[in-house]
C-alpha positions in Angstrom: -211.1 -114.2 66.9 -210.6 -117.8 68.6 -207.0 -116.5 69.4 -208.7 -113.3 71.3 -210.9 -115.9 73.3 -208.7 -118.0 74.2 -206.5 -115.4 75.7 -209.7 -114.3 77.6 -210.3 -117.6 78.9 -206.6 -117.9 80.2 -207.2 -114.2 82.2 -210.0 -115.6 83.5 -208.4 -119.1 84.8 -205.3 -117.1 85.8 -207.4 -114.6 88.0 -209.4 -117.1 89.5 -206.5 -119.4 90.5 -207.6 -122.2 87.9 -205.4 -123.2 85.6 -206.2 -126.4 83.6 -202.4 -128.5 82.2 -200.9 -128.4 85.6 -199.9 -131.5 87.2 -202.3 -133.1 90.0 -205.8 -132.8 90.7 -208.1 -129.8 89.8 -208.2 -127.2 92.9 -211.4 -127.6 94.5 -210.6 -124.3 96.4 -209.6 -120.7 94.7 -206.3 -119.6 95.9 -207.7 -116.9 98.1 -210.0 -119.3 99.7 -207.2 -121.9 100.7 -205.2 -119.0 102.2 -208.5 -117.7 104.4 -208.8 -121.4 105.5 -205.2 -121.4 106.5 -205.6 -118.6 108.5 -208.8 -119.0 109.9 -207.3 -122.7 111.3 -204.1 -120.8 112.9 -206.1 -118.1 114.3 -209.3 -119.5 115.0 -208.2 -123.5 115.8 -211.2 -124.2 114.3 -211.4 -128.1 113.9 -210.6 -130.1 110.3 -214.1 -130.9 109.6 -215.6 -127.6 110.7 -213.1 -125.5 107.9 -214.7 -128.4 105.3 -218.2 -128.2 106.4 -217.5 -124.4 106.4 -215.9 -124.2 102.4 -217.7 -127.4 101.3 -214.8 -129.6 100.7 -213.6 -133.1 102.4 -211.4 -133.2 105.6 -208.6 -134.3 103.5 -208.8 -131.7 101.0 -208.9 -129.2 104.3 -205.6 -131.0 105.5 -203.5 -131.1 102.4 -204.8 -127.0 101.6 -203.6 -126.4 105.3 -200.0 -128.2 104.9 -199.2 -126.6 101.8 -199.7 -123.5 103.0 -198.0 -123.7 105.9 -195.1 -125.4 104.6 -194.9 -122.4 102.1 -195.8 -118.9 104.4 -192.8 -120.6 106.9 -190.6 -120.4 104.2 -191.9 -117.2 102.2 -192.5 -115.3 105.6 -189.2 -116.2 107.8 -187.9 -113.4 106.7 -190.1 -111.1 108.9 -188.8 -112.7 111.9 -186.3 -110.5 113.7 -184.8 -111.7 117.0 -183.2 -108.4 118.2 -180.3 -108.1 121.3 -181.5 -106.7 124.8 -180.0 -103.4 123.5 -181.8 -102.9 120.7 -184.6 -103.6 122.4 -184.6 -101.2 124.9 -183.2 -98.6 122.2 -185.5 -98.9 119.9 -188.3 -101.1 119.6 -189.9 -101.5 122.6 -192.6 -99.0 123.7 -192.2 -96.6 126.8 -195.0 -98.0 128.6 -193.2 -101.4 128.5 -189.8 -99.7 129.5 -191.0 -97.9 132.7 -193.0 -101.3 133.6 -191.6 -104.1 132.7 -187.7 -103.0 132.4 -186.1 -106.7 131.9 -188.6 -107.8 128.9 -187.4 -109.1 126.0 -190.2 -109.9 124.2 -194.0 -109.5 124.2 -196.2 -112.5 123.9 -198.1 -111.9 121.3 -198.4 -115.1 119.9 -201.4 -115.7 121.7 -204.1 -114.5 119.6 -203.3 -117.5 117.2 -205.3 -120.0 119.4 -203.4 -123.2 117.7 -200.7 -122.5 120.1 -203.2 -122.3 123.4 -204.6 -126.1 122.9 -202.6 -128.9 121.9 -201.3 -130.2 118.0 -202.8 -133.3 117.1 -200.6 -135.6 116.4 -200.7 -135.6 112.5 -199.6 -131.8 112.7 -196.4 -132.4 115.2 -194.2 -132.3 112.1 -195.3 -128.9 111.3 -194.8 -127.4 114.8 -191.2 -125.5 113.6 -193.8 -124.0 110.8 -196.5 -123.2 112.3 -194.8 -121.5 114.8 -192.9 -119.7 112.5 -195.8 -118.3 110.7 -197.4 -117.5 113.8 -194.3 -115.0 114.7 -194.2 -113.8 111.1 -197.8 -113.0 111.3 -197.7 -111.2 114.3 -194.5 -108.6 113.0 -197.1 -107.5 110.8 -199.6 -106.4 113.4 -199.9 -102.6 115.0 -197.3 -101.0 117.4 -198.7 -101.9 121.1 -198.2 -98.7 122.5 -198.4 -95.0 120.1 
């Protein structure tokens, strides 16, 4: 019976995205949670202490969730980053409407719906510009064709 209980409890932690034993401090944030803040501060730009006020943790827990992240979708998500040729471009990927107006365009900026890129980093994020950027683009591969 305690055996049976104790393997509930660990479903439970597991599922929830707490797990007691593992190095550091006890997540204040569920795993879902801290990847909704992450993407709420690269889509949104929403300010530090806004995202804390917003989940009820400090500025610094806000920060550290954010870096980690980051740090982790660039590396997890480069993947989805294609950099085709001209030719390919116009072979394949890019829609007819674009084609018959635009006939030199390489690429379509779509990197502007993550407002982080409009306004400028602070300075304590300038060491995460490669990443950020890189997670931006990965980001947007996985949005809808323009053009159907």
């Amino acid at each position: 019976m305690q055996f049976e209980q104790l393997t509930r409890e660990m479903e439970v932690k597991l599922a929830t995205g707490y797990l007691k034993g593992r190095p550091g401090p006890e997540r204040k944030l569920r795993l879902e949670q801290e990847f909704l803040l992450t993407l709420m501060k690269l889509r949104l730009a929403l300010l530090t202490f806004d995202l804390g006020f917003r989940f009820h943790v400090s500025a610094s827990t806000v920060s550290s969730v954010f870096i980690t992240w980051v740090k982790l979708m660039s590396k997890e998500l480069s993947v989805l980053i294609v950099w085709p040729s001209r030719q390919q471009i116009k072979k394949k990927t890019l829609p007819y409407c674009f084609k018959k107006l635009y006939p030199k365009v390489r690429s379509i900026g779509r990197l502007k719906v993550f407002l982080i890129l409009k306004n400028e980093l602070p300075i304590t994020l300038l060491p995460l510009a490669d990443d950020i950027v890189r997670v931006c683009c990965a980001l947007c591969n996985l949005l809808p064709p323009l053009c159907v």
